[in-house]
N, CA, C and O atoms as a GROMACS GRO file, in nm:
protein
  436
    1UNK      N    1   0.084  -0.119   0.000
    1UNK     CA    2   0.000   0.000   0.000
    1UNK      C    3   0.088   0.124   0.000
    1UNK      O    4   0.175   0.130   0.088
    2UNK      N    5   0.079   0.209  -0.075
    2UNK     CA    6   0.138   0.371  -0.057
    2UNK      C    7   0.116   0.425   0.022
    2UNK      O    8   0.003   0.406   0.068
    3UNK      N    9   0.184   0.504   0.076
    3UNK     CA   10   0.206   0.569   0.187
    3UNK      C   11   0.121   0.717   0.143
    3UNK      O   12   0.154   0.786   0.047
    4UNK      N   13   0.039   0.739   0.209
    4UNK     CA   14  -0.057   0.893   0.185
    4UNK      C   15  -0.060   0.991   0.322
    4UNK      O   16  -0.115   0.981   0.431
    5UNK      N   17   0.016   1.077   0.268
    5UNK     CA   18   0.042   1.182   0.366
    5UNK      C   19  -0.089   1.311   0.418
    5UNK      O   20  -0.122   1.417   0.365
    6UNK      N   21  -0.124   1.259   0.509
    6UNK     CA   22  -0.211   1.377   0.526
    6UNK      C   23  -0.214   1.483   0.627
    6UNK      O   24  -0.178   1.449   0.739
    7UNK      N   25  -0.257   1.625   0.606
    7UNK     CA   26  -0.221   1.723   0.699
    7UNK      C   27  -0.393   1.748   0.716
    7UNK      O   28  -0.486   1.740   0.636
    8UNK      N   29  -0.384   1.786   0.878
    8UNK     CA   30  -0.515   1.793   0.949
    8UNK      C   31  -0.492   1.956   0.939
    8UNK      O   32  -0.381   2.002   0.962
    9UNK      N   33  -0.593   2.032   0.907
    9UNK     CA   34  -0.510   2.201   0.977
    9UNK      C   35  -0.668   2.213   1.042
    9UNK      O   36  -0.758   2.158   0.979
   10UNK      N   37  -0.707   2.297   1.187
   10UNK     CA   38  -0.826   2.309   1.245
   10UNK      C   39  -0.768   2.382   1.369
   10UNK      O   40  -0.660   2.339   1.409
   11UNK      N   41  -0.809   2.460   1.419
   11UNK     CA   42  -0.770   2.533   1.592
   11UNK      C   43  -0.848   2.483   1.675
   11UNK      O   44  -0.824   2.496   1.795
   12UNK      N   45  -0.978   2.403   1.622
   12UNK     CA   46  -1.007   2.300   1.755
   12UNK      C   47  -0.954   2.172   1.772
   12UNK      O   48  -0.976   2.065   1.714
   13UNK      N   49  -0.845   2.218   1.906
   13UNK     CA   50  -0.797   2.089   1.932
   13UNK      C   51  -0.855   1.966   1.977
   13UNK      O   52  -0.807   1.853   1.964
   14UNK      N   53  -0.949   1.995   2.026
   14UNK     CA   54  -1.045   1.824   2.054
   14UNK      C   55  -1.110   1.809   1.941
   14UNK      O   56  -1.219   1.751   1.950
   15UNK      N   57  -1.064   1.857   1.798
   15UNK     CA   58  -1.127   1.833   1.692
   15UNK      C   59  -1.028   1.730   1.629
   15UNK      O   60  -1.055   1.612   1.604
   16UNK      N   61  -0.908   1.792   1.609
   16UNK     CA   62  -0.785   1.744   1.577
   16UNK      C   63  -0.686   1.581   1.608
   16UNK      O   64  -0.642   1.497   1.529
   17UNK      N   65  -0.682   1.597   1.810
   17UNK     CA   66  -0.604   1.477   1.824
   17UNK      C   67  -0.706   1.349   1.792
   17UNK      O   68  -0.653   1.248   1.746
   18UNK      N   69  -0.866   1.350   1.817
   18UNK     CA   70  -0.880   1.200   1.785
   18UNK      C   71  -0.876   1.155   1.620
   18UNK      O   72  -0.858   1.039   1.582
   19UNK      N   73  -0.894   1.259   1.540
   19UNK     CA   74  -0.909   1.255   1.377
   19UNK      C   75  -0.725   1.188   1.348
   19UNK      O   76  -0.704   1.110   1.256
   20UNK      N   77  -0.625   1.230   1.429
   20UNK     CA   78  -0.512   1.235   1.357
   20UNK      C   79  -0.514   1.086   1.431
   20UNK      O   80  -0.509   1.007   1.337
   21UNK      N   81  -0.517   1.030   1.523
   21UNK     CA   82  -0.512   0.897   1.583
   21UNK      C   83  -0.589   0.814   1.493
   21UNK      O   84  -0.528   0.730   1.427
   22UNK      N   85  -0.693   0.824   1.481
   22UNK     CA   86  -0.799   0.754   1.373
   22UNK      C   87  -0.712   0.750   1.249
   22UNK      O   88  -0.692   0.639   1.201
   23UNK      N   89  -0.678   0.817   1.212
   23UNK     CA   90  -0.622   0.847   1.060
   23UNK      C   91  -0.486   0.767   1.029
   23UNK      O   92  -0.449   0.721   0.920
   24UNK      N   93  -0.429   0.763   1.137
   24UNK     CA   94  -0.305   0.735   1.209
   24UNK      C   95  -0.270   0.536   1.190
   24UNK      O   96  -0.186   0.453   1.154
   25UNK      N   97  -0.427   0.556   1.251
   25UNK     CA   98  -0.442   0.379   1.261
   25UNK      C   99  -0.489   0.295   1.148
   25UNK      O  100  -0.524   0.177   1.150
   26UNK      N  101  -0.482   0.378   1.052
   26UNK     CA  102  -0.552   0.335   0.930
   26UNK      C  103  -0.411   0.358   0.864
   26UNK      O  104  -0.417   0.347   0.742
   27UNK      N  105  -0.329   0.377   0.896
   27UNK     CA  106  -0.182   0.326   0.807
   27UNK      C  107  -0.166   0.445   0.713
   27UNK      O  108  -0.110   0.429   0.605
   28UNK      N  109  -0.226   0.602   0.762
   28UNK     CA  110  -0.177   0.736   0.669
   28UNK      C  111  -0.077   0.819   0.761
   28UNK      O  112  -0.116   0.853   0.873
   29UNK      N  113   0.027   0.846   0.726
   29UNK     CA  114   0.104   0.946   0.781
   29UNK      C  115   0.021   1.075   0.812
   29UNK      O  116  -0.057   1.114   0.725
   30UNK      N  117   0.030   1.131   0.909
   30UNK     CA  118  -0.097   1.226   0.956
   30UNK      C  119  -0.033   1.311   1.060
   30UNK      O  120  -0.015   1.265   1.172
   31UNK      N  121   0.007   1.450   1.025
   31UNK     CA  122   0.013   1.509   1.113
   31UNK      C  123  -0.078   1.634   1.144
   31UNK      O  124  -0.173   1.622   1.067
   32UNK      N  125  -0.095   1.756   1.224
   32UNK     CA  126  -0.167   1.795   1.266
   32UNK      C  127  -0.130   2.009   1.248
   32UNK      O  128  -0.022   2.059   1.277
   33UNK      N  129  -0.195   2.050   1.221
   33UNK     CA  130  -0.161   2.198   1.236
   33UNK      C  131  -0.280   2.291   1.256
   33UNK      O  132  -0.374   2.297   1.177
   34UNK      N  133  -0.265   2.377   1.387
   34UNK     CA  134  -0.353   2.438   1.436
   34UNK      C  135  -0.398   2.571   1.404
   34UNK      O  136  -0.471   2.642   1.473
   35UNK      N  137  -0.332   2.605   1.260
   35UNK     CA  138  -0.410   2.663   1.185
   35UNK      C  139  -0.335   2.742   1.015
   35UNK      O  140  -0.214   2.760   1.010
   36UNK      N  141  -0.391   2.764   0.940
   36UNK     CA  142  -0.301   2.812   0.852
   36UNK      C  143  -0.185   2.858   0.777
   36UNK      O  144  -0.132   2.822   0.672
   37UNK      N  145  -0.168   2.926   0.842
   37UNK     CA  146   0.002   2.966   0.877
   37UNK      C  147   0.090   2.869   0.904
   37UNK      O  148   0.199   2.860   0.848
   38UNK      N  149   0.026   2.754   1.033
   38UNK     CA  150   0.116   2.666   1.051
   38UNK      C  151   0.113   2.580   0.972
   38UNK      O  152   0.210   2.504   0.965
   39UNK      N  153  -0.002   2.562   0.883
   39UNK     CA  154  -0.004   2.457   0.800
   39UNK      C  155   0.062   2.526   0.668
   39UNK      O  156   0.141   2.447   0.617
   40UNK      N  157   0.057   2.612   0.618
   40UNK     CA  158   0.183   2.661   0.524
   40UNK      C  159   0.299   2.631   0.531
   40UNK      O  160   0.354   2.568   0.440
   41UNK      N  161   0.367   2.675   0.654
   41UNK     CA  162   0.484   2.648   0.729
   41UNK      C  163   0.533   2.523   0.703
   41UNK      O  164   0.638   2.490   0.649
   42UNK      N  165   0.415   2.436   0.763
   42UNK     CA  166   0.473   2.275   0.723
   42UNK      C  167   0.498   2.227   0.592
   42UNK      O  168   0.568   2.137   0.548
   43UNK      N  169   0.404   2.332   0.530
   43UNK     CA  170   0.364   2.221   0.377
   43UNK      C  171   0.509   2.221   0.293
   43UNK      O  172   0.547   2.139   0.209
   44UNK      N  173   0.605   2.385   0.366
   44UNK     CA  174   0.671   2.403   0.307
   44UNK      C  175   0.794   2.351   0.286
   44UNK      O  176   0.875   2.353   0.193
   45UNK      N  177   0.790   2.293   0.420
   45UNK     CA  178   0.896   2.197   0.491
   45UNK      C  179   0.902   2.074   0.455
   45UNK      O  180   1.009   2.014   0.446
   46UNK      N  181   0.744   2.001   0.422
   46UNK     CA  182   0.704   1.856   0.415
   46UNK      C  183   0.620   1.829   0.338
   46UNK      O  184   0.516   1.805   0.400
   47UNK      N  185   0.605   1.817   0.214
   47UNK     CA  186   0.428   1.810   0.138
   47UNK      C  187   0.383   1.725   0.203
   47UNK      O  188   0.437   1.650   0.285
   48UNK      N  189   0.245   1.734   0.159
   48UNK     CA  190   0.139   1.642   0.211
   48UNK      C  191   0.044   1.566   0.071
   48UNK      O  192   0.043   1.629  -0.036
   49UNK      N  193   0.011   1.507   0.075
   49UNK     CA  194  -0.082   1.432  -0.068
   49UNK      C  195  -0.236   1.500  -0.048
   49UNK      O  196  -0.309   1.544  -0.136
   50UNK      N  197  -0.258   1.496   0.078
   50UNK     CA  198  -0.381   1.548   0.099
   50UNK      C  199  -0.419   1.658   0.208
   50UNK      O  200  -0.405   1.595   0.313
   51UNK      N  201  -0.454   1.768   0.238
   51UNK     CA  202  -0.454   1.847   0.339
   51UNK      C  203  -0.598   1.849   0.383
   51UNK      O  204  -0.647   1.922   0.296
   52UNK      N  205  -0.688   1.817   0.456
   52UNK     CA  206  -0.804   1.857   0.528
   52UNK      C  207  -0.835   1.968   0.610
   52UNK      O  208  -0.832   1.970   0.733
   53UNK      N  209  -0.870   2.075   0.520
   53UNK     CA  210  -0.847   2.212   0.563
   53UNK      C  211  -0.977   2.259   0.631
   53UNK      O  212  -1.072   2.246   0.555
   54UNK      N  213  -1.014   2.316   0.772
   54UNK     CA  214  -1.146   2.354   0.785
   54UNK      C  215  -1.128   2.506   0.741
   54UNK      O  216  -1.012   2.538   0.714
   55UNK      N  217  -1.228   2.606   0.731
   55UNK     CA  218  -1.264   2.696   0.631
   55UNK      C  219  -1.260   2.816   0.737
   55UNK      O  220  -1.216   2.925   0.700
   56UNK      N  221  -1.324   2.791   0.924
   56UNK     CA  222  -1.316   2.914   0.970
   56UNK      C  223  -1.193   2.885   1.058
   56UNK      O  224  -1.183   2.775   1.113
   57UNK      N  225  -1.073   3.008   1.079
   57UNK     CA  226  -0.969   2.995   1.170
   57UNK      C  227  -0.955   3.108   1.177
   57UNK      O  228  -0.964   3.181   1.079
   58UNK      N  229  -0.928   3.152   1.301
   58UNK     CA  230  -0.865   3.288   1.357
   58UNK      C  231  -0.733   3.376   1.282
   58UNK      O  232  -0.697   3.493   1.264
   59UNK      N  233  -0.688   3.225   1.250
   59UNK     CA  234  -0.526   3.310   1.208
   59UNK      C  235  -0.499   3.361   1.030
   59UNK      O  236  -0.443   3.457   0.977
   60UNK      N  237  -0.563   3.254   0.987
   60UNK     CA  238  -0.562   3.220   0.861
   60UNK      C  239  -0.664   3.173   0.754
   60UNK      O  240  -0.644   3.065   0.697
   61UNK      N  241  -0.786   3.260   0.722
   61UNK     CA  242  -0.909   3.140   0.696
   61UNK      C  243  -0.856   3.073   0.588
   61UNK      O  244  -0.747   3.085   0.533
   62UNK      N  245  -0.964   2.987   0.562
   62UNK     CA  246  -0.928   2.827   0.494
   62UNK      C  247  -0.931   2.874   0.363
   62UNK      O  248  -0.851   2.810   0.294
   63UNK      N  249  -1.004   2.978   0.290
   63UNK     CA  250  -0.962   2.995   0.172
   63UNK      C  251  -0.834   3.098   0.124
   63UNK      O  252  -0.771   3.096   0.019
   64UNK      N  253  -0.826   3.157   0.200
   64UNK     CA  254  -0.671   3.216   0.163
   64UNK      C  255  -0.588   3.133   0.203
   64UNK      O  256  -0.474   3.159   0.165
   65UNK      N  257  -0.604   2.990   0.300
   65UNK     CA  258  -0.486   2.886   0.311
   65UNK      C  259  -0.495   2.841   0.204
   65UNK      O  260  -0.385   2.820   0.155
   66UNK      N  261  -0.612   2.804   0.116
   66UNK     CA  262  -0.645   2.707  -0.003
   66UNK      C  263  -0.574   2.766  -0.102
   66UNK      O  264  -0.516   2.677  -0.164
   67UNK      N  265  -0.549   2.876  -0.149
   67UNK     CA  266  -0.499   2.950  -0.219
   67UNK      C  267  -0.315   2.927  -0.220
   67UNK      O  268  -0.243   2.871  -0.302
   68UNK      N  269  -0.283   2.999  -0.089
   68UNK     CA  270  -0.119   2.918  -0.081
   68UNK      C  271  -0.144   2.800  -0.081
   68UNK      O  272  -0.205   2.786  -0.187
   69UNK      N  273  -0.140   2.738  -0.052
   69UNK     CA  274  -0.111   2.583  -0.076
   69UNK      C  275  -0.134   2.543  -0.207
   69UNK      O  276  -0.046   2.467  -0.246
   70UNK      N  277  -0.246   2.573  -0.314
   70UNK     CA  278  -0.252   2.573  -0.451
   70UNK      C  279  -0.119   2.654  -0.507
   70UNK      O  280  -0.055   2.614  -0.604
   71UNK      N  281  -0.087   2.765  -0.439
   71UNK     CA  282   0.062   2.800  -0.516
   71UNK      C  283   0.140   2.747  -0.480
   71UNK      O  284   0.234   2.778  -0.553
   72UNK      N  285   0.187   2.647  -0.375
   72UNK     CA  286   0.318   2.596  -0.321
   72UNK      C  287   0.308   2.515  -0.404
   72UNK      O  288   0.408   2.500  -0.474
   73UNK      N  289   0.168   2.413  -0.439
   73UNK     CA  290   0.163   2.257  -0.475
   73UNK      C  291   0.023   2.235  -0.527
   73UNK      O  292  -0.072   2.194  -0.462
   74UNK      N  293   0.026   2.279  -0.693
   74UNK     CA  294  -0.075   2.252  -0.710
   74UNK      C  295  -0.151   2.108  -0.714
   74UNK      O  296  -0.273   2.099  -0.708
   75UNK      N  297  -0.073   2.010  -0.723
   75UNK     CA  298  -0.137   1.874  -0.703
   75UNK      C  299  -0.160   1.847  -0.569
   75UNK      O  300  -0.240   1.753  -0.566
   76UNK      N  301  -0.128   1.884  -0.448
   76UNK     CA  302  -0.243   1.841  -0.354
   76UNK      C  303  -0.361   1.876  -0.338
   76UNK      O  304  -0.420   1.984  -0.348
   77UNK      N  305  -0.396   1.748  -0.307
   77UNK     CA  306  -0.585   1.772  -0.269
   77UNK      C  307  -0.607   1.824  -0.174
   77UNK      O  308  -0.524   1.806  -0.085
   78UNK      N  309  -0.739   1.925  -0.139
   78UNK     CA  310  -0.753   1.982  -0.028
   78UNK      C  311  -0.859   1.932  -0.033
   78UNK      O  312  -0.898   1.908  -0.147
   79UNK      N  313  -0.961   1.892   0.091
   79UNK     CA  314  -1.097   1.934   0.127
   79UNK      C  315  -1.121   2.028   0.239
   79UNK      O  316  -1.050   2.058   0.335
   80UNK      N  317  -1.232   2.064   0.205
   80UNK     CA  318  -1.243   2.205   0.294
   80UNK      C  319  -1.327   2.129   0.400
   80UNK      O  320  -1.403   2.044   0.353
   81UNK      N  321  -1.327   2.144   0.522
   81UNK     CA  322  -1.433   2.098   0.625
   81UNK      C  323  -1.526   2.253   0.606
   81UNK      O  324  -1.484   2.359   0.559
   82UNK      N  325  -1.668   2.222   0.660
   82UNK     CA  326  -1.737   2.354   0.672
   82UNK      C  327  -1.822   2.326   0.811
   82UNK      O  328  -1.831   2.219   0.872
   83UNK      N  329  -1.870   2.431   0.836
   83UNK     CA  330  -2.021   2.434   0.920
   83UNK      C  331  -2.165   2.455   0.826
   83UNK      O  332  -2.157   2.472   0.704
   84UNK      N  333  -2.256   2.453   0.874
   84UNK     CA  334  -2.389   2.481   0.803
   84UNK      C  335  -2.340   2.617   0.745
   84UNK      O  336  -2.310   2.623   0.625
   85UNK      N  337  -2.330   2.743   0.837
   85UNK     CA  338  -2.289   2.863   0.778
   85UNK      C  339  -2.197   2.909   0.712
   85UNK      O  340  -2.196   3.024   0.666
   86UNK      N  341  -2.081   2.800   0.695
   86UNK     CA  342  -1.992   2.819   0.599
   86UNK      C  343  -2.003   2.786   0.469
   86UNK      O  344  -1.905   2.812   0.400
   87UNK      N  345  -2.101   2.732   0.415
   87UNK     CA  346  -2.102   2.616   0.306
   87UNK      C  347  -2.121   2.675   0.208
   87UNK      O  348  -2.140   2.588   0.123
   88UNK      N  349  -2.130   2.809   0.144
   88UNK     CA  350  -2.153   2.887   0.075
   88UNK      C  351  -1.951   2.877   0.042
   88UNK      O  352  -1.887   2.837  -0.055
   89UNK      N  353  -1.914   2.929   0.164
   89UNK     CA  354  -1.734   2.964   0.194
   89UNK      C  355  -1.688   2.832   0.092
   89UNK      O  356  -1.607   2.856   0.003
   90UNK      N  357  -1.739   2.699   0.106
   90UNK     CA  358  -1.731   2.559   0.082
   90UNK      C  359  -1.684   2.559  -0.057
   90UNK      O  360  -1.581   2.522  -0.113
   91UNK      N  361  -1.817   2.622  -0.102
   91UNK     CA  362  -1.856   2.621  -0.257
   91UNK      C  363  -1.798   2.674  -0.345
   91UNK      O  364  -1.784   2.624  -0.457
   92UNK      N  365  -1.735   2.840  -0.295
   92UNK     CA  366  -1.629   2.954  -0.315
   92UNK      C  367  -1.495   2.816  -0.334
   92UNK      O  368  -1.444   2.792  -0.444
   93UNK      N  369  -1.465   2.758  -0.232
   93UNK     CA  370  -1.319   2.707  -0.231
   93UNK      C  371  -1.355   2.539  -0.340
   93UNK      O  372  -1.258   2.476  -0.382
   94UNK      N  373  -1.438   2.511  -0.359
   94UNK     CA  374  -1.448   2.412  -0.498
   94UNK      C  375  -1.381   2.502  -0.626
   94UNK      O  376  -1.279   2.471  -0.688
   95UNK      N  377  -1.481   2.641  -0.654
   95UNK     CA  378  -1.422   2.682  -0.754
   95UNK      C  379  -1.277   2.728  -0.750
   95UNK      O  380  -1.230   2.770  -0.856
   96UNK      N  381  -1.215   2.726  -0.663
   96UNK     CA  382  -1.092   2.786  -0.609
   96UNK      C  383  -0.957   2.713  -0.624
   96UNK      O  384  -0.843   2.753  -0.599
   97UNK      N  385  -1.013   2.563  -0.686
   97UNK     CA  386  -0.915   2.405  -0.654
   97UNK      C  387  -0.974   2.346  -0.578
   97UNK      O  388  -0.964   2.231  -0.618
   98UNK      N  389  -1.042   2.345  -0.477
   98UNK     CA  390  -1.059   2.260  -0.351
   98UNK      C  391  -1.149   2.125  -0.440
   98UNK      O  392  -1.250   2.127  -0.510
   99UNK      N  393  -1.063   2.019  -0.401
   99UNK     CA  394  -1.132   1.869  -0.437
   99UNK      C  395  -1.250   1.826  -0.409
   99UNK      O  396  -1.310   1.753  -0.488
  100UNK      N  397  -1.309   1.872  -0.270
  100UNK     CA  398  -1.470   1.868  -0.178
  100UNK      C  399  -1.419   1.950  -0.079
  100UNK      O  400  -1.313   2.006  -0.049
  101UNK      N  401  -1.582   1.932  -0.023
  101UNK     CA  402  -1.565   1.963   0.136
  101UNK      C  403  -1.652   1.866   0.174
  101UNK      O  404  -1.732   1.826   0.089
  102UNK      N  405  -1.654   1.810   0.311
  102UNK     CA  406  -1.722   1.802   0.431
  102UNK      C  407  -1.795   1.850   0.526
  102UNK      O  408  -1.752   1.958   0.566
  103UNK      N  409  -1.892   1.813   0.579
  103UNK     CA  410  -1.968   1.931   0.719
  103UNK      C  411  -1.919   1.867   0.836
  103UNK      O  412  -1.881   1.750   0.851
  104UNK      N  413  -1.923   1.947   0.906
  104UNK     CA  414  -1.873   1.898   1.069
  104UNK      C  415  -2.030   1.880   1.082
  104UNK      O  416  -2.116   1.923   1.006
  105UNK      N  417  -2.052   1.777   1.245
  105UNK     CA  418  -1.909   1.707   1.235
  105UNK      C  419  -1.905   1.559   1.125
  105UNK      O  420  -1.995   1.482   1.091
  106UNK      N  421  -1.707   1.569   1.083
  106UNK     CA  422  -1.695   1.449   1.005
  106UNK      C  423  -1.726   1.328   1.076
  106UNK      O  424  -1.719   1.325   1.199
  107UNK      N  425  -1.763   1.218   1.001
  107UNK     CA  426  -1.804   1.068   0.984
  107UNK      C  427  -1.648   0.996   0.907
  107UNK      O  428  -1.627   0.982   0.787
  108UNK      N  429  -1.552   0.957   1.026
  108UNK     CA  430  -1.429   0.927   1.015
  108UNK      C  431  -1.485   0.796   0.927
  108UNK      O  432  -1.396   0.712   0.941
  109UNK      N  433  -1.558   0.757   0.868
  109UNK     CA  434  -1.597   0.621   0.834
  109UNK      C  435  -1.617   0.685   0.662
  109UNK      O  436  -1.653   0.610   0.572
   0.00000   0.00000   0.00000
């Protein structure tokens, strides 16, 4: 099996450690970044195959992360996580590159 690298980026941390454990145990390299910036930071350091980006963050929202990360690397996939009230934000970041999104909360299944 190939090895699939994935980056979690979200500032809720009880959102974060059980998704990256789950993810973890399913045999994907998975690490974790608590929000945009840091997940830039990393990407720049480490690609990822897939990034699971949620859309609202304090530091960095998810579509101006979606954006760098489409310029660092345009072949990774992003999905955007959303809320009910973001999903409009969702739809913006499909046309933007984004591969999907998701609604919280995700169904690790």
């Amino acid at each position: 099996m190939t090895d699939i690298r994935v980056l979690l980026v979200d500032d809720e941390e009880d959102f974060l450690r059980p998704l990256v454990k789950r993810l973890t145990r399913r045999s994907f390299t998975t690490r974790a970044a608590a929000g945009g910036r840091e997940a830039v930071d990393m990407l720049g350091e480490s690609p990822a195959d897939v990034v699971v980006l949620d859309v609202r963050m304090p530091d960095m929202d998810g579509l101006t992360t979606l954006m760098k990360i489409k310029e660092m690397d345009p072949g990774v996939e992003v999905i955007l996580l959303t809320g009910h009230a973001s999903l409009e934000v969702a739809r913006e970041g499909l046309r933007q590159g984004a591969f999907d999104y998701m609604m919280k909360p995700v169904d690790i299944e």
